[in-house]
DRENPA-3360 file (N, C-alpha, C; in nm, 2 decimals, always signed):
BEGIN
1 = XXXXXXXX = +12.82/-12.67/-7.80/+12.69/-12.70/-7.77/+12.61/-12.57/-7.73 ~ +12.69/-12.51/-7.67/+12.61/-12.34/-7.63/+12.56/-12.28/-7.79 ~ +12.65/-12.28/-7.86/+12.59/-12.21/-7.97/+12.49/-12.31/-8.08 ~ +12.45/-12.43/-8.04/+12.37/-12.46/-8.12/+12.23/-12.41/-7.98 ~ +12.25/-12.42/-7.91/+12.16/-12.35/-7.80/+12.10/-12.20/-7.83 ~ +12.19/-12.08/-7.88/+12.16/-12.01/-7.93/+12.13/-11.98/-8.05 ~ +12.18/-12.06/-8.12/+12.11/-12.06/-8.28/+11.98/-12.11/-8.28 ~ +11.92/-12.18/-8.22/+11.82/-12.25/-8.19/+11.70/-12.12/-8.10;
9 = XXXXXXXX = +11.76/-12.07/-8.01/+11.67/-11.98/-7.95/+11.62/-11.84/-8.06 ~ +11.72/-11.81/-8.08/+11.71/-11.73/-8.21/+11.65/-11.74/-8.31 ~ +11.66/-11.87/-8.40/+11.55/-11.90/-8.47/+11.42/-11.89/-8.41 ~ +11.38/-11.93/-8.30/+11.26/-11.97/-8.28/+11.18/-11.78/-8.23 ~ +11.28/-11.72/-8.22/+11.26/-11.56/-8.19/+11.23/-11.50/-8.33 ~ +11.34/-11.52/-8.39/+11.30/-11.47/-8.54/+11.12/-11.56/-8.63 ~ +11.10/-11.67/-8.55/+10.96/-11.69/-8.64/+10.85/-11.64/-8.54 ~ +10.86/-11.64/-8.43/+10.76/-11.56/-8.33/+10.75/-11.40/-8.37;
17 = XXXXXXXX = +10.86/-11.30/-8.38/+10.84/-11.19/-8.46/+10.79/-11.20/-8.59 ~ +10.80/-11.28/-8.66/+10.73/-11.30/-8.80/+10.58/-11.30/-8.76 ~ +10.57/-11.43/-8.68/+10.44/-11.46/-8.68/+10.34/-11.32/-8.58 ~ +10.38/-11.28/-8.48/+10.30/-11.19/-8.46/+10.29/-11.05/-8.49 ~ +10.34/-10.98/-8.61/+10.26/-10.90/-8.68/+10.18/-10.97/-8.77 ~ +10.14/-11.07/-8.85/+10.06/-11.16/-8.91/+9.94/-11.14/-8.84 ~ +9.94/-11.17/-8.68/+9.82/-11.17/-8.65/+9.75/-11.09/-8.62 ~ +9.85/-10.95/-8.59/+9.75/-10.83/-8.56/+9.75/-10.76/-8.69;
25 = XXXXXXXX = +9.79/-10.78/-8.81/+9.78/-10.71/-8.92/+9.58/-10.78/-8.95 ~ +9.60/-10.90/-8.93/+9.44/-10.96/-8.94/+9.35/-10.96/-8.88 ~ +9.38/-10.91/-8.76/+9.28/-10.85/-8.66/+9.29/-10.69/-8.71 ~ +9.33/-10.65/-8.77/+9.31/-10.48/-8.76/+9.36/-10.43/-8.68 ~ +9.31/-10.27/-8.68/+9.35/-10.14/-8.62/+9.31/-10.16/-8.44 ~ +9.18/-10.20/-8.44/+9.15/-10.22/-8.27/+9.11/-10.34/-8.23 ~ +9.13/-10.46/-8.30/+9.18/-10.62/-8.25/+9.04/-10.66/-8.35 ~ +8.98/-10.59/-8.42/+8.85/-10.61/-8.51/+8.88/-10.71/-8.70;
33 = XXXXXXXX = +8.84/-10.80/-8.68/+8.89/-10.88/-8.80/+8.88/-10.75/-8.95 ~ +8.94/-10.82/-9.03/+8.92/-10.73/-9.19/+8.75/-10.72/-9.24 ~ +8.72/-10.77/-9.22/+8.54/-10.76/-9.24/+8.57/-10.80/-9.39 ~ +8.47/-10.80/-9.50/+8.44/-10.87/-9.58/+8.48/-10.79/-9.73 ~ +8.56/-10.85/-9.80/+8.64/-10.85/-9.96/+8.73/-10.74/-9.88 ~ +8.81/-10.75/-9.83/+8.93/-10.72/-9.77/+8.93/-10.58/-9.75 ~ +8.82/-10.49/-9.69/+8.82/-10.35/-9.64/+8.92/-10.31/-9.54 ~ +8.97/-10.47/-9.49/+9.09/-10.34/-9.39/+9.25/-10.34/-9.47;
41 = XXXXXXXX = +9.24/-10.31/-9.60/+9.36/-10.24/-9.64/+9.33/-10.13/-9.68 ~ +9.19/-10.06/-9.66/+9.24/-9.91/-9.60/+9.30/-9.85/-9.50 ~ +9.32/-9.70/-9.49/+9.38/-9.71/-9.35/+9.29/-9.69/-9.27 ~ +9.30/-9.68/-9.12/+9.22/-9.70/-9.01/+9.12/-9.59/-9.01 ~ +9.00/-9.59/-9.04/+8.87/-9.47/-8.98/+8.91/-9.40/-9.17 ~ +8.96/-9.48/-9.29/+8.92/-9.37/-9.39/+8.81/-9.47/-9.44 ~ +8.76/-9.37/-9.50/+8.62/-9.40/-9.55/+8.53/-9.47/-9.44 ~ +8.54/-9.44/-9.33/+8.42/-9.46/-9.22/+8.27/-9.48/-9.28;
49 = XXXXXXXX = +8.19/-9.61/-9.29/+8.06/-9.60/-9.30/+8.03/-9.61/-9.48 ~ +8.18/-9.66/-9.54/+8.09/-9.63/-9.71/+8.17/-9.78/-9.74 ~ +8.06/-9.82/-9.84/+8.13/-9.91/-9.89/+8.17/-9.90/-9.97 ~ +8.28/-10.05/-9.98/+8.43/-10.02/-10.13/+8.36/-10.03/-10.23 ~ +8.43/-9.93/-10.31/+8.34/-9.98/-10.45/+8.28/-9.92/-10.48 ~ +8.16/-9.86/-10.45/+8.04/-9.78/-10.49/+8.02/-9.60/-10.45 ~ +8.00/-9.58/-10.56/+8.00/-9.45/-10.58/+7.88/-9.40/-10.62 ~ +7.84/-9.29/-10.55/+7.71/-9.21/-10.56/+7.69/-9.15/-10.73;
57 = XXXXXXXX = +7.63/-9.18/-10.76/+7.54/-9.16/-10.91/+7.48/-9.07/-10.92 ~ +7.52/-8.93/-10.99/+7.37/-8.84/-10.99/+7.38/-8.73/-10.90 ~ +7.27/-8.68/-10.87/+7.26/-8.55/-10.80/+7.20/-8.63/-10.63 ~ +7.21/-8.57/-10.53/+7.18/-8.64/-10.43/+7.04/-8.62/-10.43 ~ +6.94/-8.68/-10.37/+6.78/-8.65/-10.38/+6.71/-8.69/-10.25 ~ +6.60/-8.61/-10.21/+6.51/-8.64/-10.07/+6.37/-8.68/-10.18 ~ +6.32/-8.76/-10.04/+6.18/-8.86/-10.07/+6.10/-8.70/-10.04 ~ +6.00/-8.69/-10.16/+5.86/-8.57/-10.13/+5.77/-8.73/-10.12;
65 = XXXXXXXX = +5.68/-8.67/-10.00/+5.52/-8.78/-9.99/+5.45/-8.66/-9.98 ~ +5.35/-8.65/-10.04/+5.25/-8.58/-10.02/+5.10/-8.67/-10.00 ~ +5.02/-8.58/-9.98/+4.87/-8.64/-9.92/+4.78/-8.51/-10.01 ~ +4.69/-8.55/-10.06/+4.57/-8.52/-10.08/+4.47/-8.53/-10.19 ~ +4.38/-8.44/-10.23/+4.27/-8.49/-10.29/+4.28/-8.41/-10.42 ~ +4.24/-8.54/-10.59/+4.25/-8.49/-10.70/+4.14/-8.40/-10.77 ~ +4.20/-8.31/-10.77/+4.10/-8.19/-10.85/+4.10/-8.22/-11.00 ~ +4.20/-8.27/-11.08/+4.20/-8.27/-11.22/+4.26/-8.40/-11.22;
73 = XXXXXXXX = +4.22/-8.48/-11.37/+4.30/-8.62/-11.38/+4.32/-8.57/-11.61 ~ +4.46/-8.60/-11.60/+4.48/-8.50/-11.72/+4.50/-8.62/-11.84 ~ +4.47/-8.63/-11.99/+4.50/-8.78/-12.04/+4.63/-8.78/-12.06 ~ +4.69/-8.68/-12.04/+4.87/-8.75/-12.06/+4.96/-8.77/-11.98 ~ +4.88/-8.81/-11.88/+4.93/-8.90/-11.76/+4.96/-8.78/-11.64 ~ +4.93/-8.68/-11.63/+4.89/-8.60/-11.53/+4.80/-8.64/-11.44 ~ +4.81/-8.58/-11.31/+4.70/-8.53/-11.19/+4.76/-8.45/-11.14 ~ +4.63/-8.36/-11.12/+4.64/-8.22/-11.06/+4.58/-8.23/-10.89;
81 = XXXXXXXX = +4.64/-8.25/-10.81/+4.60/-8.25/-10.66/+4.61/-8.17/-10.56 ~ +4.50/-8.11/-10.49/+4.50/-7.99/-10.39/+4.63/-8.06/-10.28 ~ +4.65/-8.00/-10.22/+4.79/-8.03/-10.17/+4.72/-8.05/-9.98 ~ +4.67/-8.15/-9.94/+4.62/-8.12/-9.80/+4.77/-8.15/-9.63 ~ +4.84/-8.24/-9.71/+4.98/-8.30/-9.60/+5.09/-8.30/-9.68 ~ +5.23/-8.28/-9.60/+5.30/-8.35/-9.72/+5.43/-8.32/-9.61 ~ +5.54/-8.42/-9.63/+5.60/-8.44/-9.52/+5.75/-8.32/-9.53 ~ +5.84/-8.25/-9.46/+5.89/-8.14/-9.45/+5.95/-8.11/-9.56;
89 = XXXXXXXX = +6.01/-8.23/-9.68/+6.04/-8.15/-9.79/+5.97/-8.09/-9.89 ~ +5.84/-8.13/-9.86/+5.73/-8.04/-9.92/+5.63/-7.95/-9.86 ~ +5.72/-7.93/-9.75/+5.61/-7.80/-9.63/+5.56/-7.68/-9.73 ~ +5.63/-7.67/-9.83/+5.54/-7.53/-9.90/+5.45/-7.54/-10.01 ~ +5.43/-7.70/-10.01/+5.34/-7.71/-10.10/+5.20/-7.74/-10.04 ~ +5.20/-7.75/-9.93/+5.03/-7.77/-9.81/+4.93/-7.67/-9.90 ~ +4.80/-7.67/-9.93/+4.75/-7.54/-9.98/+4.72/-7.50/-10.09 ~ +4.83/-7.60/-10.17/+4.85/-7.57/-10.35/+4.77/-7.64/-10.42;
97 = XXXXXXXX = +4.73/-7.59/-10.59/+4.71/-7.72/-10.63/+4.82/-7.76/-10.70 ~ +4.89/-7.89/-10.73/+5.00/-7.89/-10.80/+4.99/-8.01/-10.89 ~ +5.04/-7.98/-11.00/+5.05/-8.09/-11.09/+5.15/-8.22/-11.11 ~ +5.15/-8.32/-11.11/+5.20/-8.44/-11.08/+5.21/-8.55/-11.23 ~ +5.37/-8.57/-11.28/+5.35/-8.63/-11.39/+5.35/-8.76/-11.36 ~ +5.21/-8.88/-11.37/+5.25/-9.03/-11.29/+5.28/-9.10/-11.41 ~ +5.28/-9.07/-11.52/+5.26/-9.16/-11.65/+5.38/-9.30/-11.60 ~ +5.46/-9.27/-11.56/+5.60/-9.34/-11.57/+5.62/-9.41/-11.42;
105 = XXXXXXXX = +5.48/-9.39/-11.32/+5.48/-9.40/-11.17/+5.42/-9.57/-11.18 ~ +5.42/-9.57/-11.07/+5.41/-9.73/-10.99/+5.23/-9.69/-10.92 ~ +5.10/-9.71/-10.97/+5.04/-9.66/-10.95/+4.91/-9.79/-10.90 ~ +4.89/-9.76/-10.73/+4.78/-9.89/-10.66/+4.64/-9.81/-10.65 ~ +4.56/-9.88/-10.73/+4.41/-9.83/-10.74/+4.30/-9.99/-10.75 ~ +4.20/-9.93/-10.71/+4.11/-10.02/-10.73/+4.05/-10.01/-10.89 ~ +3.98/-10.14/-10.90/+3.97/-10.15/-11.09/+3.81/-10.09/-11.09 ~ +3.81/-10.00/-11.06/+3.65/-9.93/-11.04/+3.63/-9.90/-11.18;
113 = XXXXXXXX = +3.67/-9.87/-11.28/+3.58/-9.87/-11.42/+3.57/-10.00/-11.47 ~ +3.61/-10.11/-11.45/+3.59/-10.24/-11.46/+3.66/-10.28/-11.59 ~ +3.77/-10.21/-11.65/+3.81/-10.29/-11.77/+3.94/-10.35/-11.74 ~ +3.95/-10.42/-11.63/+4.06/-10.56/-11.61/+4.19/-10.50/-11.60 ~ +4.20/-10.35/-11.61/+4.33/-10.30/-11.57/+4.34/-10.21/-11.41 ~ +4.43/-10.17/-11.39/+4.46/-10.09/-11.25/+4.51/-9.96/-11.32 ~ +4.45/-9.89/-11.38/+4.59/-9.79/-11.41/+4.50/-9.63/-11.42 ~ +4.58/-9.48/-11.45/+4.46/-9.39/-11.42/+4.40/-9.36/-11.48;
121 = XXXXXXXX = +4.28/-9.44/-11.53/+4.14/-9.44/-11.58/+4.06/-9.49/-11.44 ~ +4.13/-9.52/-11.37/+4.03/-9.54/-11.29/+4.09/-9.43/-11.15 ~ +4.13/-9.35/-11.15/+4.18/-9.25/-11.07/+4.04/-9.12/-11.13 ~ +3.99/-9.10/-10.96/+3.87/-9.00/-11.01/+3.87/-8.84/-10.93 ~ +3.79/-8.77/-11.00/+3.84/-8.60/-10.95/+3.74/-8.68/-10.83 ~ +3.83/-8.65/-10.66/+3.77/-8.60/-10.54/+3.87/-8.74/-10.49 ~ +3.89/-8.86/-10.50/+3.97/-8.98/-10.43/+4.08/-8.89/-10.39 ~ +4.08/-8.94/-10.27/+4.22/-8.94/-10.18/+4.34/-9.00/-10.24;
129 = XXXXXXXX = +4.46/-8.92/-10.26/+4.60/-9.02/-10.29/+4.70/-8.94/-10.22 ~ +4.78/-9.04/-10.22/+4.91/-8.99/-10.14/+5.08/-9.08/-10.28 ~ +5.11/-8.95/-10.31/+5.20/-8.95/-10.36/+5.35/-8.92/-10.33 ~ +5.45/-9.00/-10.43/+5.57/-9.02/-10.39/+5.71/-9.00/-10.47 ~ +5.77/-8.89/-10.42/+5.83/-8.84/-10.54/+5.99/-8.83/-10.50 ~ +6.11/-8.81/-10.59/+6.21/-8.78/-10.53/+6.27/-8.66/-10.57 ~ +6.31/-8.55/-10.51/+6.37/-8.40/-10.50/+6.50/-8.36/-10.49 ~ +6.56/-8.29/-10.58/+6.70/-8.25/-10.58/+6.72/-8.18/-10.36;
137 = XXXXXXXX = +6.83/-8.19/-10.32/+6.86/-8.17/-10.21/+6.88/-8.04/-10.19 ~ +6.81/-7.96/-10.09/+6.82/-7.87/-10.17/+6.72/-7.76/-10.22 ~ +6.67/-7.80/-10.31/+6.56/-7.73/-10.43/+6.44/-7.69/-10.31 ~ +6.44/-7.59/-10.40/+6.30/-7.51/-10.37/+6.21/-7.55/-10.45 ~ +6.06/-7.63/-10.42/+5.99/-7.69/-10.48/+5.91/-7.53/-10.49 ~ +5.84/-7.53/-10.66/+5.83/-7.45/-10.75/+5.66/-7.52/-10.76 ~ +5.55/-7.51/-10.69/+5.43/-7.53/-10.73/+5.37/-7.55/-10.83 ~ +5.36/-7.46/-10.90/+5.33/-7.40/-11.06/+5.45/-7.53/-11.18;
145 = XXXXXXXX = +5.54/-7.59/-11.13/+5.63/-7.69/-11.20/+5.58/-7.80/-11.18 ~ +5.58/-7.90/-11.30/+5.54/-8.03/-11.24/+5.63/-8.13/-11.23 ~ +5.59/-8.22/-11.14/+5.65/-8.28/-11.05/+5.63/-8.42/-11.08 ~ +5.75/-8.49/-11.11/+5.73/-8.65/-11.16/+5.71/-8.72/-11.04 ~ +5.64/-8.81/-11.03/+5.59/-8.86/-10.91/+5.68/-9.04/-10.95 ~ +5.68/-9.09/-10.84/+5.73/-9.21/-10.86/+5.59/-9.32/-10.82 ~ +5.49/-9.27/-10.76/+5.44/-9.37/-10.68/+5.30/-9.29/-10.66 ~ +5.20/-9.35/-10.69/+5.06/-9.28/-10.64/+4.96/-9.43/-10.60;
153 = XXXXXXXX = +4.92/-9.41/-10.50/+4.80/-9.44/-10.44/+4.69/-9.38/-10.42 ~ +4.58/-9.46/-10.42/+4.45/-9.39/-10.47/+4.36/-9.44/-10.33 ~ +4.36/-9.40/-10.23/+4.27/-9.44/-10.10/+4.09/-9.41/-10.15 ~ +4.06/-9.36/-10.28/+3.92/-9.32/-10.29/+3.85/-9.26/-10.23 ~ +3.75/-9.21/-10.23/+3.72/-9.07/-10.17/+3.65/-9.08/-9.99 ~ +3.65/-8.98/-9.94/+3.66/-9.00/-9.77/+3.48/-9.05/-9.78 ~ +3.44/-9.12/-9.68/+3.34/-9.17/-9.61/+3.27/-9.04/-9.55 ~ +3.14/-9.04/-9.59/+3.07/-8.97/-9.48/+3.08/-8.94/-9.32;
161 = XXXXXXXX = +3.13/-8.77/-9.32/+3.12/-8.76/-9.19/+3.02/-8.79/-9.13 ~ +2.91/-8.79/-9.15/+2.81/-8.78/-9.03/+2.75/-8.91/-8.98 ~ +2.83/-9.02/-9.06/+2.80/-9.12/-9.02/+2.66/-9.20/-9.05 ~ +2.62/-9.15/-9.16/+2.52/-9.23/-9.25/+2.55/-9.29/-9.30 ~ +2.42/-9.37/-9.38/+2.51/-9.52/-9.43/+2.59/-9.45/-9.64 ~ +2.65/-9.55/-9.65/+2.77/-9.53/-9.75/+2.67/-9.54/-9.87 ~ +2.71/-9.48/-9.98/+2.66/-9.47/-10.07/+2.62/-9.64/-10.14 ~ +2.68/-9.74/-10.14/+2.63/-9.82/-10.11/+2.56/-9.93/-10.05;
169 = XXXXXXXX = +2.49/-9.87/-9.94/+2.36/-9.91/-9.85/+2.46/-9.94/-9.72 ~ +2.40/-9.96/-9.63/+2.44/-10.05/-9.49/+2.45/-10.16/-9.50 ~ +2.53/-10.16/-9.39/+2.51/-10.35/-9.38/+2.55/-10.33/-9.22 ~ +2.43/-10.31/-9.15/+2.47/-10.26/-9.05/+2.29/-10.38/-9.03 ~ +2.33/-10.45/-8.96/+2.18/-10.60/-8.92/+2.10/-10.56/-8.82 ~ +2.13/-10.41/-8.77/+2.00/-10.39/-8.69/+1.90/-10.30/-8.74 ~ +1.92/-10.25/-8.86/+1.81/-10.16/-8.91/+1.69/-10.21/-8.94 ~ +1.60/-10.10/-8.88/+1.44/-10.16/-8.83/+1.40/-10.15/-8.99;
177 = XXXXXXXX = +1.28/-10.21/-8.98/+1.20/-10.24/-9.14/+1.10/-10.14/-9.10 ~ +1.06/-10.08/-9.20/+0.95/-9.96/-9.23/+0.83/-10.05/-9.32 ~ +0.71/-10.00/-9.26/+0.59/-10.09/-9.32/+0.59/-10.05/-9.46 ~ +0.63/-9.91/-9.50/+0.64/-9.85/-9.61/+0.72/-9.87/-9.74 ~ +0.86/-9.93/-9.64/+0.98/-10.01/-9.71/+0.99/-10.09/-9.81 ~ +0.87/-10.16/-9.83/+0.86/-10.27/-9.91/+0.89/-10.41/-9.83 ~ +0.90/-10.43/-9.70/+0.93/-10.51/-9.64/+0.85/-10.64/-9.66 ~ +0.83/-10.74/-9.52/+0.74/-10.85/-9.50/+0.60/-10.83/-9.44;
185 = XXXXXXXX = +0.58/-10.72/-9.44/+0.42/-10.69/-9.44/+0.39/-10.66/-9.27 ~ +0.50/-10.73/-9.18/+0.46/-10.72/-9.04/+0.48/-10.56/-8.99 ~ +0.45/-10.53/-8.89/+0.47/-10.43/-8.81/+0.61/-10.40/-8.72 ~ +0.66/-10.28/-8.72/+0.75/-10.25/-8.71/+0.81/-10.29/-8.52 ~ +0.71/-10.33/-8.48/+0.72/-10.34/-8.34/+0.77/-10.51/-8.29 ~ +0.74/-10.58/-8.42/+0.80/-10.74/-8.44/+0.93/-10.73/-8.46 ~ +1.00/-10.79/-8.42/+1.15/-10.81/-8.43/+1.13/-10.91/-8.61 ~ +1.23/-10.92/-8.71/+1.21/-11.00/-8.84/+1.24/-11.10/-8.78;
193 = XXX = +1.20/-11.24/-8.87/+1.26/-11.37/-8.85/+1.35/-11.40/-8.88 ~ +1.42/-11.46/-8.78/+1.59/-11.52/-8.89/+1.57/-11.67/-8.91 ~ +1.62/-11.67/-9.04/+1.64/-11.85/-9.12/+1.59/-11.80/-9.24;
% end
């Protein structure tokens, strides 16, 4: 009877050592589950931060934004734009004017020539845009080279500093009537009627 006593303890030792490496192999390296399509059969901390599977394509590339106003709009899908901001991978183009190929860009404008499209026919020399491009890592941007743009926006041209009314009219409801104006014939010292 002792040795079926020990055969018995023993087994039940031998499936307890089975079973717990099972559970810390599934908990991982620091008691952290496998996370998702089975990344923890790497080993512990390789490939930190990348996912399985996917491999970088291509040359590595930084976002250029630039800011400013168009001096030329070219028909083969060019703009030529003074260079007024542009964020540090384009610090040395502030100042320039530089040429910008959008033909092939993602481009938000208002339909100001009115033919039912959005695209650069309606992009005009003096509008504000802010453009968006991607850059070898790296690279010395080359002014005089043009620059394929991914993305242009068209803000339209700045507003009056001095704070006159906009080229088209006010709409500002307290401006007085001038007898001269063409108004309602009253005197300038009557408030108008409203209704």
């Amino acid at each position: 009877m002792n040795s079926n006593y020990t055969r018995a303890l023993a087994g039940m030792g031998v499936v307890a050592a089975l079973a717990f490496p099972a559970v810390s192999a599934a908990k991982g390296p620091h008691g952290h589950g496998r996370g998702h399509k089975g990344a923890g059969n790497a080993a512990p901390h390789q490939d930190a931060g990348k996912q399985q599977g996917h491999k970088q394509k291509g040359r590595h590339t930084r976002s250029l934004i630039v800011a400013g106003v168009v001096s030329a709009v070219g028909t083969d899908g060019t703009v030529q734009v003074d260079v007024k901001h542009a964020n540090h991978h384009g610090a040395g183009l502030v100042g320039q004017t530089v040429t910008f190929d959008v033909s092939n860009a993602r481009i938000v404008v208002s339909d100001v020539n009115g033919d039912g499209k959005r695209d650069l026919s309606d992009v005009a020399v003096g509008d504000r845009v802010l453009l968006r491009a991607r850059v070898a890592k790296g690279e010395t941007l080359d002014p005089t080279a043009t620059i394929t743009a991914l993305g242009l926006i068209d803000k339209g041209t700045k507003p009056p500093a001095d704070g006159g009314p906009e080229p088209s009219g006010s709409t500002d409801s307290n401006d007085s009537n001038d007898s001269n104006s063409g108004g309602n014939g009253s005197d300038s010292s009557t408030p108008p009627a409203n209704g």
